[in-house]
KEBAPA-318479 format. One record per residue (C-alpha): residue number from 1; residue in one letter; z, y, x. Coordinates in steps of 0.001 Angstrom, whole numbers, plus 500000, padded with zeros to 6 digits. Layout:
! residues N
SITE bafi tivo      Z      Y      X
SITE  NUM    A      Z      Y      X
...
***
This chain:
! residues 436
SITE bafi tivo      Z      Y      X
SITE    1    X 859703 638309 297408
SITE    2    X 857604 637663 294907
SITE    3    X 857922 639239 291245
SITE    4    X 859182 636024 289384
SITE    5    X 861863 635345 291854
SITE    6    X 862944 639444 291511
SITE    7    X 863012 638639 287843
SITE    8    X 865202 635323 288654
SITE    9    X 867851 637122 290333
SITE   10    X 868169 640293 288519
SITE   11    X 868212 637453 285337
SITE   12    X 871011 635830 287132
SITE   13    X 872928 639086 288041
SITE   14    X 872998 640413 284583
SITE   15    X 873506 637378 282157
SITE   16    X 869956 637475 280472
SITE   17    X 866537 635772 279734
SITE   18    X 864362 635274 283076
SITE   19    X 861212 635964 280696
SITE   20    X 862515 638978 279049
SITE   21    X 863254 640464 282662
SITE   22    X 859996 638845 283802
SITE   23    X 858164 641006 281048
SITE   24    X 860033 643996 281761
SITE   25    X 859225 643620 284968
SITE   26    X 855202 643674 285071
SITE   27    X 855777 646616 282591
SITE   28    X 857062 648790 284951
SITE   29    X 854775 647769 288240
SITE   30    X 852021 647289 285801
SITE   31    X 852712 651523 285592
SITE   32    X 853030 651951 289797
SITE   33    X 857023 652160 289185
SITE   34    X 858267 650753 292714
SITE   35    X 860011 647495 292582
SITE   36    X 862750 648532 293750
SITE   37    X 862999 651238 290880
SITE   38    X 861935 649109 288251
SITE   39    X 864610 646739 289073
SITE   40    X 867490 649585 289083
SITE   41    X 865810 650653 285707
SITE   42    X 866543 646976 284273
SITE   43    X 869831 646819 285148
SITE   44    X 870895 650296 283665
SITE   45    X 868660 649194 280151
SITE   46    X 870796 646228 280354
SITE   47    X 874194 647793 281081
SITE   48    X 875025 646593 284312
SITE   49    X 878307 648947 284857
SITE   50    X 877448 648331 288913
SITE   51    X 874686 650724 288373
SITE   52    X 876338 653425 286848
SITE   53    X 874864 652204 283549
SITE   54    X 877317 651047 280685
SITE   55    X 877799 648700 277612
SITE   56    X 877479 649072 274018
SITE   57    X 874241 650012 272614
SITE   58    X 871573 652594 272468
SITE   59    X 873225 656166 272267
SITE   60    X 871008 658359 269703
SITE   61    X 869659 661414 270937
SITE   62    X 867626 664289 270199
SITE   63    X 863823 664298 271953
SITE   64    X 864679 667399 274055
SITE   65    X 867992 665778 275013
SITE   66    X 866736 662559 276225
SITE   67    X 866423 662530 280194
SITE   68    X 865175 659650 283277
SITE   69    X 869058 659297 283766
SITE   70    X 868884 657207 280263
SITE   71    X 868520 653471 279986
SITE   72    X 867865 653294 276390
SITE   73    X 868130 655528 273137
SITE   74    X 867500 655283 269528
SITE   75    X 865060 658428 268412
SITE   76    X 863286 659676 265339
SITE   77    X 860560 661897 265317
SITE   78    X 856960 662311 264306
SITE   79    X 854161 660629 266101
SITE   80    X 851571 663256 267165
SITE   81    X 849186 660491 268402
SITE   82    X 848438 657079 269013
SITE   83    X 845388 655662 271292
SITE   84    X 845162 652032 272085
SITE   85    X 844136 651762 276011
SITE   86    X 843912 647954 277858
SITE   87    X 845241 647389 281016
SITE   88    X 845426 644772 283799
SITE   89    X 847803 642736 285225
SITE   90    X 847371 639509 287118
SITE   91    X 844203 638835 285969
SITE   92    X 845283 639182 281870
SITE   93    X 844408 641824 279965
SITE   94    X 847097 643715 277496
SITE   95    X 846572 645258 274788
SITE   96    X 848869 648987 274469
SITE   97    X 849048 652266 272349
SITE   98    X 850585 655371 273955
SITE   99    X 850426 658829 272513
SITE  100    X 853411 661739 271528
SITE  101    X 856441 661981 269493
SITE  102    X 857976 664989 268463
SITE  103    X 861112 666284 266679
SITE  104    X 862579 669712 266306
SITE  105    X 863342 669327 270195
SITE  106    X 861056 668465 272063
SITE  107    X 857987 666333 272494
SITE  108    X 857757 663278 274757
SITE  109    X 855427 660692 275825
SITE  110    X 855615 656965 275009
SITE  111    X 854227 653723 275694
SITE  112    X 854098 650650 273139
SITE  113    X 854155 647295 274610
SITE  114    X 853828 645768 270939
SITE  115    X 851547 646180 268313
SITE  116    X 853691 648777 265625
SITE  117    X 850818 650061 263687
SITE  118    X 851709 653369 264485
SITE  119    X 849819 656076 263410
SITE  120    X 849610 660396 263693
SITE  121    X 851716 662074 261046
SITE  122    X 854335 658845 260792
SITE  123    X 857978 659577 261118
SITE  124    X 860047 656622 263150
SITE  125    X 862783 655778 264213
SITE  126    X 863076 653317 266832
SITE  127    X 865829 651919 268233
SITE  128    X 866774 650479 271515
SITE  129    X 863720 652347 272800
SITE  130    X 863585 652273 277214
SITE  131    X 863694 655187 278965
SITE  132    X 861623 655075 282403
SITE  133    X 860878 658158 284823
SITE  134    X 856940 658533 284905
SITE  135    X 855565 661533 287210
SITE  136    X 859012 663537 287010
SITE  137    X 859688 662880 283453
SITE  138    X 861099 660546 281104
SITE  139    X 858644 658730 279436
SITE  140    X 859637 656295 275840
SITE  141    X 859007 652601 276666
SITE  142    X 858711 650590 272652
SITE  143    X 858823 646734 273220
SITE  144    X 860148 643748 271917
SITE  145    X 863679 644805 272295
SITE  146    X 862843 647643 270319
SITE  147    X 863603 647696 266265
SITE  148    X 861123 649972 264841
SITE  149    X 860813 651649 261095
SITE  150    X 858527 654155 259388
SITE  151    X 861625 656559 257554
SITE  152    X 861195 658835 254640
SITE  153    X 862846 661573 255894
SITE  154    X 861228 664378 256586
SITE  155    X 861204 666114 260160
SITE  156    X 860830 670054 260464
SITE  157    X 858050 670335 263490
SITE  158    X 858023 674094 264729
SITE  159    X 854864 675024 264813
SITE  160    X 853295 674651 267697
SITE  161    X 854149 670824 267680
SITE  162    X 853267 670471 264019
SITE  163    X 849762 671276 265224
SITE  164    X 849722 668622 267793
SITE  165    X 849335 665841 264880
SITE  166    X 846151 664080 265538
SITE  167    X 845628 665071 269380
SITE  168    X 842954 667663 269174
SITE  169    X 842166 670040 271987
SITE  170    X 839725 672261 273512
SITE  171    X 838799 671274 277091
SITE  172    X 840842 674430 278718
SITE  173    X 844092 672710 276838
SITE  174    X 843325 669143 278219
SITE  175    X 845447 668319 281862
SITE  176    X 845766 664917 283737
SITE  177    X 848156 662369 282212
SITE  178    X 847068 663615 278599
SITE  179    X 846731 660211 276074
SITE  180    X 845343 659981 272773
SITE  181    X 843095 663183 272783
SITE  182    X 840528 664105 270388
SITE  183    X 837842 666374 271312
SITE  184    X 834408 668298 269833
SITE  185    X 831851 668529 272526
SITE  186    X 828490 669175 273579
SITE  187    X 827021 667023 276050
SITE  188    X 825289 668879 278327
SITE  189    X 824681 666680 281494
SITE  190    X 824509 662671 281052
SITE  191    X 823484 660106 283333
SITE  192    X 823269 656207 283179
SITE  193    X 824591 654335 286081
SITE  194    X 825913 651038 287172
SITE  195    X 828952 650549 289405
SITE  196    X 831162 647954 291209
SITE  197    X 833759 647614 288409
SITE  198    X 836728 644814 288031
SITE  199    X 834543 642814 286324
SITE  200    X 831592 642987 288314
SITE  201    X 828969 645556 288191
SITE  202    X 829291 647128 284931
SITE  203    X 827741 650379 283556
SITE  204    X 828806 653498 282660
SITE  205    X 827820 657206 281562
SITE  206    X 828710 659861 283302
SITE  207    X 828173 663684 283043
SITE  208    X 829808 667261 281591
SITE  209    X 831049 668331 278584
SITE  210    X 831352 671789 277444
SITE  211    X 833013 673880 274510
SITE  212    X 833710 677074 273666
SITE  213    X 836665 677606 275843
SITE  214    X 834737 675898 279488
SITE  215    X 833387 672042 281081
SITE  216    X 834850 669113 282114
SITE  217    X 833447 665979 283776
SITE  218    X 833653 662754 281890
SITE  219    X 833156 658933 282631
SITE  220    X 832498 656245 279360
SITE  221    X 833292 653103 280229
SITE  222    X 831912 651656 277593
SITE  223    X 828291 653513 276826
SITE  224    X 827905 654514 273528
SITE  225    X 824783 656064 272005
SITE  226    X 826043 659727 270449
SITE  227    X 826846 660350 274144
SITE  228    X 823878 659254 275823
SITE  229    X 822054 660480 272807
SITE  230    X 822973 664271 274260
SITE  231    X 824354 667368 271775
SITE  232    X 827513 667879 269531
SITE  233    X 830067 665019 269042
SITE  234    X 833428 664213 268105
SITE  235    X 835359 662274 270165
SITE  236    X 838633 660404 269369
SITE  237    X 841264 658186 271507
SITE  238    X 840073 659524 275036
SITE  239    X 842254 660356 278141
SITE  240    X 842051 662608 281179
SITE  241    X 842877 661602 284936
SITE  242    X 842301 662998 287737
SITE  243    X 839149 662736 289522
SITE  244    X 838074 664277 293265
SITE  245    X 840895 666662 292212
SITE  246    X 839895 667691 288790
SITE  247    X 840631 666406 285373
SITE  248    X 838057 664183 283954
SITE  249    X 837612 662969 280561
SITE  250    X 837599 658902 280436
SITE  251    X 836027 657296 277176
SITE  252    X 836677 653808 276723
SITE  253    X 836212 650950 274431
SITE  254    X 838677 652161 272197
SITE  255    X 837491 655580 271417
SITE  256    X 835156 656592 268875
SITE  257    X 832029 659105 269592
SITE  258    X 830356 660511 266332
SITE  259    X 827415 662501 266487
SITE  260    X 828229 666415 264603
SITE  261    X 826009 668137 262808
SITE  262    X 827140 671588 264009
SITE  263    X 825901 673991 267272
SITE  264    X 829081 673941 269850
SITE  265    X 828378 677503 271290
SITE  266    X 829376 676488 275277
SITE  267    X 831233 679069 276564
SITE  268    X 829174 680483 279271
SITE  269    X 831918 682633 280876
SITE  270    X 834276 681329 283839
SITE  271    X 837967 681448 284654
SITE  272    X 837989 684185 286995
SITE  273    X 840992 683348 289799
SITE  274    X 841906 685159 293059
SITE  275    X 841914 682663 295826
SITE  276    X 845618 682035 295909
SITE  277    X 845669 681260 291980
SITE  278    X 842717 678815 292018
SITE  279    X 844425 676760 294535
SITE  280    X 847770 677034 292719
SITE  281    X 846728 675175 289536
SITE  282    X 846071 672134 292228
SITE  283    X 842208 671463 291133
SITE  284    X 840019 673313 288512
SITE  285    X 836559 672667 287207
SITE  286    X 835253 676061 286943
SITE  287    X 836513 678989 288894
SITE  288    X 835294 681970 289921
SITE  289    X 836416 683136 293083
SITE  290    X 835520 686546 295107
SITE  291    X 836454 686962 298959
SITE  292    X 835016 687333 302233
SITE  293    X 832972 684304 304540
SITE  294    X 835403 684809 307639
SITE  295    X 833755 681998 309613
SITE  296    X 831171 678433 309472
SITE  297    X 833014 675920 310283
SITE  298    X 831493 672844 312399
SITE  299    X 829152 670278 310097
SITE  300    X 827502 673078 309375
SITE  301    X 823515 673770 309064
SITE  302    X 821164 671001 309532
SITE  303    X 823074 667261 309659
SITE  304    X 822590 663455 309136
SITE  305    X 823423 661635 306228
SITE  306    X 824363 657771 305951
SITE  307    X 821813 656338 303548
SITE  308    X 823746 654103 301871
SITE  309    X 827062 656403 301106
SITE  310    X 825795 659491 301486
SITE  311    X 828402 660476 304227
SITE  312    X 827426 662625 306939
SITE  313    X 827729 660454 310102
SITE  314    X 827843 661181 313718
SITE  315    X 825713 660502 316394
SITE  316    X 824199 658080 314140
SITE  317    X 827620 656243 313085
SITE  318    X 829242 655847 309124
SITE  319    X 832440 655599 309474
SITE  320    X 832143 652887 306566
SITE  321    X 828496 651426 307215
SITE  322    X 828575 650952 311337
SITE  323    X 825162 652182 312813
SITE  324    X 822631 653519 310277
SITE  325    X 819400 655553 310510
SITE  326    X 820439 659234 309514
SITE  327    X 818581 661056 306647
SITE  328    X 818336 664722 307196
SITE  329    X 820013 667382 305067
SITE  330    X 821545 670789 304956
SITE  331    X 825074 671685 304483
SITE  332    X 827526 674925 305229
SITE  333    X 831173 674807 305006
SITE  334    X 832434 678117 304619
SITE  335    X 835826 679877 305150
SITE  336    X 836632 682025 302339
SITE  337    X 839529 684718 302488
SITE  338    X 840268 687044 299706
SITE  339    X 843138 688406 301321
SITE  340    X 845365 686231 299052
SITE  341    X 844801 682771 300367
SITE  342    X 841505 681419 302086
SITE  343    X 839767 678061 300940
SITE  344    X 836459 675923 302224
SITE  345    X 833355 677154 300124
SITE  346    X 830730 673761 300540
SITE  347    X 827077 674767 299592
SITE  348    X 824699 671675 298540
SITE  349    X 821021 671826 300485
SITE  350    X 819699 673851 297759
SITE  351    X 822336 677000 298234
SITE  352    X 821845 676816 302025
SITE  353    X 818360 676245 301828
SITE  354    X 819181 680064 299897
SITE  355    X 821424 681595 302864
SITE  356    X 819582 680203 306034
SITE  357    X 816193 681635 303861
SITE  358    X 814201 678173 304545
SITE  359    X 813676 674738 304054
SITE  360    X 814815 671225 305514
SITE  361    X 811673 671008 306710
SITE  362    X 811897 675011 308361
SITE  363    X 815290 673470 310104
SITE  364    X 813681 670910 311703
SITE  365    X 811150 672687 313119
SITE  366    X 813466 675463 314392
SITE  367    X 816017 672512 316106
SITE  368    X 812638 670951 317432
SITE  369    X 811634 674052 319455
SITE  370    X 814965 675012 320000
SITE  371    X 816225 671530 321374
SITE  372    X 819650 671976 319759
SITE  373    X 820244 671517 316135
SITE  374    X 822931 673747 315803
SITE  375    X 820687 677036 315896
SITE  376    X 820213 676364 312141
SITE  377    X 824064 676812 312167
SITE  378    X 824269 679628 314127
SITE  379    X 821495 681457 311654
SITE  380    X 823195 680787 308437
SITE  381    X 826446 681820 310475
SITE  382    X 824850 685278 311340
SITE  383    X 823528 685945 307661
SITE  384    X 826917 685323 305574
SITE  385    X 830305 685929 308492
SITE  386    X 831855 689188 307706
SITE  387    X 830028 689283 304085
SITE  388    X 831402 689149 300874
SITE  389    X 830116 686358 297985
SITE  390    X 831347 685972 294485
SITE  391    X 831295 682255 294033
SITE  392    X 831228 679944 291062
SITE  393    X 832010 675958 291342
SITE  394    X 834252 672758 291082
SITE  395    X 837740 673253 292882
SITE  396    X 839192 670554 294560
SITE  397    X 843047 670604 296543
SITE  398    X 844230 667609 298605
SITE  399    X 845932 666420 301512
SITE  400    X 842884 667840 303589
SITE  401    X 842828 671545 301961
SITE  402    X 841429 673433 298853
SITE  403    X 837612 673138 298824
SITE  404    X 835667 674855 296910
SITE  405    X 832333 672891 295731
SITE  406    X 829525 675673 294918
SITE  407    X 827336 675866 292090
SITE  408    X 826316 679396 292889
SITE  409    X 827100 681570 295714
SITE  410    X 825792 685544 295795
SITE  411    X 826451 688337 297529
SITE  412    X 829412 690536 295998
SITE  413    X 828505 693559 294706
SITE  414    X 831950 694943 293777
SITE  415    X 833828 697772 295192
SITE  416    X 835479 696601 298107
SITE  417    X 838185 699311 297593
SITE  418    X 838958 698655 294002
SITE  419    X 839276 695270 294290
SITE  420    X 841888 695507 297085
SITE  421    X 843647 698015 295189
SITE  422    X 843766 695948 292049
SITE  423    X 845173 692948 294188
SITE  424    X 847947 695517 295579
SITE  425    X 848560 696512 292525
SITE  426    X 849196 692998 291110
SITE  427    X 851422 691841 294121
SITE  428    X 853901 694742 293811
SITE  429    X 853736 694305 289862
SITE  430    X 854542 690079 290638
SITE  431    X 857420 691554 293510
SITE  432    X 859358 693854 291157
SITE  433    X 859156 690962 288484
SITE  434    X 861510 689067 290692
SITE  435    X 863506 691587 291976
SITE  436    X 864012 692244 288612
***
């Protein structure tokens, strides 16, 4: 069934406009809320009493009180931020501003369909404001059913939401989903590229960031010269997704990059994890894990390439590009176990070039005279199993596992005895917590 005849009936059902429903409609898939959803969400926002929703109008609530079970409220509280972002749907391109708002409460995300004006540090109060579910939580939808006003009143912000106004953040603070961000950085990788993008082949910046408190990888959709000029800059209106199972900072059109004239000191120390808590947060930049290499897994040592993807391939097949001439490379895949969890370490060709203690060109020779390529394997396999390596890199967790992708990998040099002792120590601390 297509959208507009979804629209038609739920229009008919409830007594309302087809275009207002229509609208609502491409909101809410616009935002990857199942049709299905959506359409149960519509008929509680417009009191359908089938649905468990009811008449009247708006209740008014408190932030902290408002939950996905609502249809629509009427709210006051401070905006923290406001970002304007476009999006796409069925070819058009709309215009939006999401951010924060805050009262003694609570703070809660929202989404403005219409152009308010709003603005960090503004009280509202908007009425007849949605209520959709978005990633577990309720999330404020403002659109043309909503009456919106700038009050006098003042709200008391505690604190820590007072300081919120204006969306800045270190990197360590930033997660996916944040909106509205502002950020001082330093640039410290940046690189030019062009892609395949909805609009053709567009370019874009890529790179790292880094502050005091750690690094973050970053795309800018729309290049802009502070960034690719490299060194300190202020950036306002960005937001963070996810990327390969990290957060990433995106920089669009709407932000603003300014070059500062002040040194950001990069912090050059990592968040130090055992194996169990890196893979808890569910994907982290930079971690620092220490364990044991309990085996190589296959893939390992010297391996083909696909030259156009970059994929390793077998037996000269890309599982994307069909049959391709292989380009040679080196690779290990590690098993890592520091008795708390165990994850897959990957080293690039330049950090097994390190542990097999030659070069591509030293592999080829050696799987030449051998006959067998995987001797290079079985090498790098007898110089790291049973050894323990403090590693540093790019966490990533997924359907397929927690892997680990190294920037450096060396040979631990810590007491094997304290450290186990320490991680005793902190399990029965974490067991009589909850027995508690």
């Amino acid at each position: 069934m297509e959208l507009a005849d979804h629209a038609e009936e739920l229009a008919s059902d409830l007594g309302v406009d087809k275009q207002e429903v229509i609208t609502d409609l491409e909101n809410l898939v616009e935002y990857s809320v199942p049709i299905d959803e959506a359409k149960q969400s519509l008929r509680r926002k417009y009191g359908d009493g089938s649905s468990g929703g009811g008449g009247g109008g708006p209740t008014s609530k408190e932030v902290g009180a408002i939950t996905t079970a609502d249809s629509s409220v009427t709210v006051t509280g401070v905006v923290l931020t406001a970002g304007k972002r476009s999006i796409r749907y069925q070819g058009d391109d709309h215009e939006i501003t999401e951010g924060t708002l805050a009262d003694e409460t609570g703070v809660i995300d929202y989404t403005a369909w219409e152009e308010f004006g709003l603005e960090p540090g503004d009280t509202i109060t908007a009425g007849n404001a949605g209520v959709r579910e978005w990633d577990g939580e309720p999330e404020l939808n403002l659109g043309e059913r909503t009456s919106l006003s700038i009050v006098d009143e003042a709200v008391d912000l505690p604190s820590e939401y007072a300081d919120l106004v204006g969306g800045e953040a270190s990197l360590a603070e930033l997660s996916t989903g944040d909106r509205a961000v502002t950020v001082e950085v330093d640039v410290l990788e940046c690189e030019r590229r062009t892609i395949d993008g909805r609009d053709g082949e567009t370019e874009i910046l890529s790179g790292v960031f880094g502050d005091e408190t750690g690094r973050l990888p970053f795309t800018t959709w729309d290049p802009k010269a502070a960034i690719e000029a490299g060194g300190p800059v202020r950036l306002e209106n960005v937001y963070v997704q996810e990327f390969r199972g990290v957060p990433e900072v995106n920089v669009s059109v709407y932000s603003t990059a300014t070059a500062l004239d002040r040194d950001i000191a990069v912090g050059e120390n990592t968040t130090s994890m055992t194996v169990r808590e890196a893979v808890g947060t569910g994907g982290i930049y930079d971690v620092e894990v220490v364990g044991n290499v309990i085996s190589v897994r296959d893939g390992s040592g010297l391996i083909q390439r696909c030259p156009i993807c970059n994929r390793v391939i077998q037996k000269g097949q890309c599982r994307v590009h069909g049959e391709v001439d292989g380009v040679d490379d080196l690779r290990v895949k590690a098993i890592l176990d520091d008795g708390t969890a165990a994850l897959t370490v990957v080293l690039d060709d330049e950090l097994t070039e390190q542990v097999y203690g030659g070069t591509l060109a030293d592999a080829l020779e050696q799987a030449r005279e051998a006959m067998d390529q995987s001797v290079v394997a079985d090498d790098i396999r007898e110089e790291i199993v049973g050894r323990e390596y403090r590693v540093r890199g790019h966490l990533s967790v997924d359907e397929y596992g927690a892997n680990l992708d190294a920037e450096s990998f060396t040979e631990s040099d810590d007491d094997p005895a304290e450290r186990a002792a320490t991680l005793l120590a902190d399990r029965d601390a974490a067991v009589t917590e909850v027995d508690g």
